[in-house]
Phi, psi and omega in degrees: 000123180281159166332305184299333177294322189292344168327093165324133177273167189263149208309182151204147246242067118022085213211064184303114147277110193108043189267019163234024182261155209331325191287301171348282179336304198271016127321269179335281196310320181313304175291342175271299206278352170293323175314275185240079173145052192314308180286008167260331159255353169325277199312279269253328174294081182308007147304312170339055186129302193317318193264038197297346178288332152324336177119197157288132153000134176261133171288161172262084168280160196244156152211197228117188176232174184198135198271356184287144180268334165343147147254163173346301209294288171355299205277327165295326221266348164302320189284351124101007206287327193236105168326136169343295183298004174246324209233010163290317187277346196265025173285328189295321173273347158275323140007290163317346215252147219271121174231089186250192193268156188309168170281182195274110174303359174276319173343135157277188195271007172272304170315302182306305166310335180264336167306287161356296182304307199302285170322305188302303205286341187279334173292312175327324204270332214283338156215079170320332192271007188298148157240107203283166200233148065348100170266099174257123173225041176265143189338182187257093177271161191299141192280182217221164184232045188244015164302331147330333194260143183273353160212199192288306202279016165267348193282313174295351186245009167297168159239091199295125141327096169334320155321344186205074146346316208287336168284343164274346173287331183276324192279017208261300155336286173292309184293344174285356183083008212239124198294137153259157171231109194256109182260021183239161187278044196251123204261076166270007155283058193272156185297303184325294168316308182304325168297300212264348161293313188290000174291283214288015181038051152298126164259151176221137139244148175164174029233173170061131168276137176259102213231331171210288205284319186276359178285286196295341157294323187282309182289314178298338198280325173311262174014305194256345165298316178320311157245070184032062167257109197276128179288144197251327168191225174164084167293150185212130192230107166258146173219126173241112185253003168296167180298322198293327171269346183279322187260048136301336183301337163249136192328311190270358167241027181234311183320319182288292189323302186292299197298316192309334171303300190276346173257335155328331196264346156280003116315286180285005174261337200055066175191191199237107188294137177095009199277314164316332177240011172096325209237122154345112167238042134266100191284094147277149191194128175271144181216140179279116211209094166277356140341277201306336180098215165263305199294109212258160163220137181235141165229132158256145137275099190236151188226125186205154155267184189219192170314156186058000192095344198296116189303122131264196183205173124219154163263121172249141190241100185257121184240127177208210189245078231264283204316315164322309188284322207280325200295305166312344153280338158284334176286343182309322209249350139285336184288009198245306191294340187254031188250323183251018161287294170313322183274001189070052169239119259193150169078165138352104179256091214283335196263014148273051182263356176290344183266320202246159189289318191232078203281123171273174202123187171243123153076057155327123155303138203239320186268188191285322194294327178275345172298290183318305205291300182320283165358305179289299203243037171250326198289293195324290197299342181303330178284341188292000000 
């Protein structure tokens, strides 16, 4: 084995817009404890072995913004996602750790970006040797009418909603040279950003993190195309008790979410569930339930045929974790951005369509069986 392998690689530089919100939060905490207790998040990373030609695992360090006056620590310990006993000796490095406030919503949107542009590069100098990520893990926001505009400087003379944060962090990113990951269902793949990410040899993944119900949705539906089993319909129920469920609760910010939920499984069937009765049967439907917490529950209901036509049926009762699922996929998908950064790939990465509800790019993989494949032979190519 040469001298180079035992190289530590050099970290990455982490940089979350929502970064003191649950899933973040227990990022952070996620990134300290890959450092000193490697094997309580190692194994769980599907990176693990995939990227080996990159070298060890690389540490994380985190920054971000946040509209909260809390601090981190405060904010883990609100959010209840990590028992005490987990995320208590590691306060003193969430302390530490650089969070600063949102830009000012009265800005206009070119100020916000350069407030934005200002911050990146001082985390930048604060670990030069670092390869920094881009995260969007901000709330589910009202959609937006700016697919239309065709560069950046018609997107600057727009009136970018205040209400949608989330285009000033990316593109603030992509001029920063800095890979995005848009893990919220918030559609910042606008043609403009897209453009001016692949000039700039940007890598972007998103949209939406596929984190439980819709994982296992993509597989059972994969499954059941395989043996030509037609889906007859497909109820879905989510319950949340998080900041992330409550403000799902308007209509108009549930909408980008809900559809990314509900269009995906007539992508992978390739047909429209319910087409036989005229009428949509594919139901999804969120509910806020502050019991639970981060601890989320989904039932499914599927209804599909056989020969003759003849009805089954199965039920799933998904009991989880929302943060538990979503933190290790973000560290997986900066170690995926900072391998194809190094490889040169700019724009929309279809074939990490395995993370997400709604993968952008052109011709995206869909089933579970081509997500998985993509994967494989997005590592191969990265190692070349």
């Amino acid at each position: 084995m040469s001298a180079l392998s035992h190289k530590k690689p050099d970290p990455i530089l982490l940089m979350i817009a929502g970064a003191k919100g649950a899933v973040a939060s227990t990022v952070a905490v996620a990134g300290i404890a890959l450092d000193e207790y490697p094997d309580l998040i190692r194994p769980y990373l599907t990176t693990n072995g995939k990227l080996s030609f990159s070298g060890p695992t690389r540490s994380v360090k985190v920054t971000g913004w946040d509209t909260r006056p809390s601090a981190l620590v405060e904010c883990v310990a609100a959010h209840g996602v990590l028992p005490e006993s987990l995320w208590k000796r590691h306060s003193d490095r969430l302390g530490q750790i650089d969070l600063r406030p949102s830009p000012d919503g009265q800005l206009d949107f070119k100020s916000r970006v350069d407030a934005i542009r200002q911050d990146m590069a001082d985390f930048k100098r604060s670990l030069p040797k670092a390869r920094p990520v881009f995260v969007n893990l901000l709330p589910a926001a009202h959609q937006h009418g700016l697919g239309a505009c065709p560069d950046v400087d018609s997107l600057y003379r727009e009136r970018v909603p205040r209400s949608f944060p989330d285009l000033a962090f990316a593109l603030a990113a992509i001029l920063s040279d800095i890979p995005v990951v848009n893990f919220s269902p918030n559609a910042v793949e606008i043609p403009a950003l897209i453009r001016v990410a692949t000039e700039n040899n940007v890598p972007m993944a998103g949209r939406d993190g596929k984190t439980g119900q819709t994982y296992f949705k993509v597989v059972l539906a994969s499954a059941l195309k395989a043996r030509h089993l037609g889906v007859d319909g497909w109820y879905s129920l989510n319950i949340l008790g998080n900041a992330d469920g409550k403000n799902l609760m308007d209509p108009e910010r549930a909408a980008g979410k809900v559809a990314n939920k509900t269009e995906l499984l007539n992508d992978i069937l390739g047909y429209a569930v319910g087409e036989d009765y005229g009428h949509n049967t594919h139901k999804v439907h969120i509910d806020y339930y502050p019991p639970r917490g981060d601890a989320k529950e989904a039932w499914d209901v599927i209804d599909f045929k056989g020969i003759f036509g003849l009805p089954m049926s199965i039920r799933v009762n998904f009991q989880a974790r929302d943060s538990i699922l979503a933190a290790p996929m973000i560290l997986d998908l900066a170690h995926w951005m900072v391998c194809l950064k190094q490889a040169g790939r700019s724009g929309p990465v279809p074939a990490l369509g395995f993370y997400f509800k709604k993968p952008v790019g052109d011709h995206p993989p869909l089933t579970f069986q081509d997500q998985v494949r993509a994967l494989e032979k997005l590592a191969e190519a990265c190692g070349k």
